[in-house]
N, C-alpha and C positions, 0 to 999 in steps of 0.2 A: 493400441486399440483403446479407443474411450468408447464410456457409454454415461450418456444423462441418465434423470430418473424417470423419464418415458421409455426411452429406448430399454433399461435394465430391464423394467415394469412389465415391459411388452415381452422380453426373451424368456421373464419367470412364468406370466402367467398367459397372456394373450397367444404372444405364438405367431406372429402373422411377419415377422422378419426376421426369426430364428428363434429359438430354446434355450434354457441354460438349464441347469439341473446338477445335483450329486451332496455332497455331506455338506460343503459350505452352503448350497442352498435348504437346505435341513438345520442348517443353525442359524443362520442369518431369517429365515422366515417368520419364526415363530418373535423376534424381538424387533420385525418390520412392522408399525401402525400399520400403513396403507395395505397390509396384507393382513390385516386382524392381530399382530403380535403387540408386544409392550418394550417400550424401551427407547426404540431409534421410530422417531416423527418421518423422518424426510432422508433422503438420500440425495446429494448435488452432483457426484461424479462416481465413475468408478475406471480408472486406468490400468493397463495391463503393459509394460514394459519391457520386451527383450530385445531390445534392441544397443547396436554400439558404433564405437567411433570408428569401425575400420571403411576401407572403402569397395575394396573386395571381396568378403564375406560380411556375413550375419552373424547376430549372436547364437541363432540357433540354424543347428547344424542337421545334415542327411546326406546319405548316398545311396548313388541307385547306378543306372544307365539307359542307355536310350540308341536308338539306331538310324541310321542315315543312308540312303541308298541314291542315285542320280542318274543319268543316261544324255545325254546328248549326241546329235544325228547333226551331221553337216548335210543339208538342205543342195545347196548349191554351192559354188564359188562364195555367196557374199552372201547366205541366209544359212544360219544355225538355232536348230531345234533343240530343247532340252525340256526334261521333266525331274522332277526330286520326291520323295515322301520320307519323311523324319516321322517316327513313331513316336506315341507318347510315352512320356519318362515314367519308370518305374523306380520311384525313389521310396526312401524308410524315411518314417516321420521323421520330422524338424524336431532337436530336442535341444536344450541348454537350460542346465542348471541355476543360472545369473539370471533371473525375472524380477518382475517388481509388480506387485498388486498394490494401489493405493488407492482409496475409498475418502470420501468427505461425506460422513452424516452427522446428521444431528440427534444431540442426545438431550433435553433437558433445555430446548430454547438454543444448545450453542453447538456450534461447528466443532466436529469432534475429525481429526485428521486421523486415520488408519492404515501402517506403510504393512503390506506381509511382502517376505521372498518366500523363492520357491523353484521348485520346475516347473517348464512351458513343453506343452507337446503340440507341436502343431501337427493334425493328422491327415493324413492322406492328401497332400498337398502336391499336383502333379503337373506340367507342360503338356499343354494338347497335342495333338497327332498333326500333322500337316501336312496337304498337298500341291503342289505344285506346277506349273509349266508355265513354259516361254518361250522366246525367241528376240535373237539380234539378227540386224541386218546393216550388211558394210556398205551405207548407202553412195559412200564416195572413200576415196583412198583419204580421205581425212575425216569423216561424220562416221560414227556407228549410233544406231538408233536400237533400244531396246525394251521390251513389254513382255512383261507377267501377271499372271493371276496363279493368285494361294487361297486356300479353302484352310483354314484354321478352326479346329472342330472342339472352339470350346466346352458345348455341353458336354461332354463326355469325360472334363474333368470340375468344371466349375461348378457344382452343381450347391454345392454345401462348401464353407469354410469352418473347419473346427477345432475348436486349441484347448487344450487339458493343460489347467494351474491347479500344481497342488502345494498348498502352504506348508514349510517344515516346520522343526520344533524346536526353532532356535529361540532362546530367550528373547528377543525381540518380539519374536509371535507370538509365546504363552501371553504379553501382555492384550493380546484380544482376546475374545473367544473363539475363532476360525483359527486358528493355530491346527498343524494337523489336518484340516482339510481341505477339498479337491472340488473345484468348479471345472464344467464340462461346456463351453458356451461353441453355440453352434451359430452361422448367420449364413443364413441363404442367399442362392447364391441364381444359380437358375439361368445362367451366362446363354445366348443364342451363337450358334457358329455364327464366324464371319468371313467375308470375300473380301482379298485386300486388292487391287489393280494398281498396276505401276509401270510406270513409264518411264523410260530416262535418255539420254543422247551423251554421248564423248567426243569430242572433236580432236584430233591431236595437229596441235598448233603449229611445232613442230618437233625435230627428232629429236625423241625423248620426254616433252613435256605433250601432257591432255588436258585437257578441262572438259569436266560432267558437270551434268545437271540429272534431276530427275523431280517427280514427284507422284505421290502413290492417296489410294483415295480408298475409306472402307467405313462399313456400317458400325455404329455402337454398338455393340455386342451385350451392354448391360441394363437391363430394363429397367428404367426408373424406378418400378417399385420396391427394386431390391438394390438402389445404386446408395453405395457407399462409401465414405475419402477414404478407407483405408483400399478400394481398389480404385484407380479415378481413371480407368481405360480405356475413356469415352473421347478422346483426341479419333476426328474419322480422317487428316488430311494432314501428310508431307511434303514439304519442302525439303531439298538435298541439293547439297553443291559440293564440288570437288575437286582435285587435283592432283595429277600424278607427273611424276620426276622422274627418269631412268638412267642410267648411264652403265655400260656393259652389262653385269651381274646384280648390279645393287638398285634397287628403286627405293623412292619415298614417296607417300600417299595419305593424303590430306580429305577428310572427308567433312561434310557440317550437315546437318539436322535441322532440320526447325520443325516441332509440330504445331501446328496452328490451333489458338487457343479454340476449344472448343467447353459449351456450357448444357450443363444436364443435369434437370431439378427433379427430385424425390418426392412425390405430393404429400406423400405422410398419409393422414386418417388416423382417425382415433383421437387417441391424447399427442401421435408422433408429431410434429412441425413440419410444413413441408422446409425441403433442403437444397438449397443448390450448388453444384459442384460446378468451379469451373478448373482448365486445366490445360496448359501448354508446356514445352520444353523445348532445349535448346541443346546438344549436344553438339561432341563431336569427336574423331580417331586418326589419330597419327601413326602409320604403319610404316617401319622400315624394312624392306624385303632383300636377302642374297641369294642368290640361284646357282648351285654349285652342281 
């Protein structure tokens, strides 16, 4: 998480795309100019780091659980019904000890670099609820053709993003003043549910091998005035291709991704810049399956 010194500016005092507040902003105020203190002129950055090299987990860590229920209704011979709802996850704050706070102000005309560590809480950070239904249809003893719609009910978790740094006392620290203290920085969040539609078709070429296709189409969920890089969720349109392999018991299944870039600007106001995010990806999963 970065922040300029608008965006800081705006979390301390303005207010209008989150808050920060607690002891480090109790010691850092009074020696901030632009907030009437003495000491530090200007502020150029402020970074907040926990993040790591793995590719399966993060550096901060929670558990919880969540639930999943399904039903599907064979229709006919060659039309099958189904519906799903995944509830939202009830996890325990994000925590990891291994953070990095790093600051650039200036003190005296010069650029003064500030590293603190610490703990990171990231709080109440959850997966929305989802519901779901569909249907395939075996439109020929080689075509299945298939279509869903999901209701994805982000307000109900996105509403606020909030992360608690607090500085320890290790001698690196004591050399600032914020040594010992805890920043509380909140950024809103204000997420709209969203409807995702998708479509897809398999053909099986022949026995044992399919090739799919699909692609799926849904609204941005995050309103410009709160849109942020550290969530850039705003891709509304998939591409998917795919392929499966079988033989007795064992299969392989090859899937690709593409989201299509899509581009969503922040107008700003105030002192903020406006910002624009743009944002595509490319994925993809290699499944080997045994059926015993």
């Amino acid at each position: 998480m970065a922040m300029n010194r608008a965006q800081f500016e705006n979390l301390a005092s303005t207010k209008t795309i989150g808050s920060a507040s607690g002891t480090m902003m109790d010691k850092f105020g009074p020696m901030y100019e632009p907030f009437l203190g003495t000491g530090i002129s200007d502020l150029h950055y402020a970074y907040f780091d926990f993040s790591n090299d793995k590719k399966l987990t993060g550096e901060a860590k929670g558990y919880g659980a969540a639930g999943k229920i399904g039903v599907t209704f064979q229709a006919s011979q060659t039309l099958s019904l189904g519906a799903t709802y995944h509830s939202a996850t009830k996890l325990s704050d994000l925590k990891t000890d291994n953070a990095v706070m790093k600051m650039a102000v200036v003190m005296g005309g010069n650029e003064v670099p500030m590293t603190l560590t610490g703990k990171m809480t990231v709080k109440d950070f959850q997966w929305p609820s989802t519901m779901g239904f569909g249907g395939a249809w075996q439109a020929t003893d080689s075509v299945m053709i298939a279509a869903d719609v999901k209701r994805i009910n982000w307000s109900g978790v996105m509403k606020n993003f909030t992360m608690v740094f607090e500085a320890d006392n290790s001698a690196a620290n004591q050399q600032t003043p914020l040594a010992g203290t805890a920043l509380e920085a909140t950024l809103y969040q204000n997420w709209e549910d969203q409807t995702v539609m998708a479509l897809g078709a398999a053909w099986a070429v022949k026995q044992g091998v399919a090739l799919r296709i699909g692609y799926n189409h849904a609204s941005n969920p995050i309103p410009e005035k709160y849109l942020n890089a550290l969530f850039p969720a705003i891709v509304e349109d998939h591409v998917t291709f795919g392929a499966g392999f079988s033989e007795r018991s064992s299969s392989i299944d090859l899937s690709v991704t593409k989201a299509l870039e899509a581009e969503s600007t922040n107008p700003g106001g105030g002192s903020l810049p406006a910002v624009t995010s743009k944002h595509s990806q490319l994925s993809w999963q290699l499944a080997y399956s045994y059926r015993f």
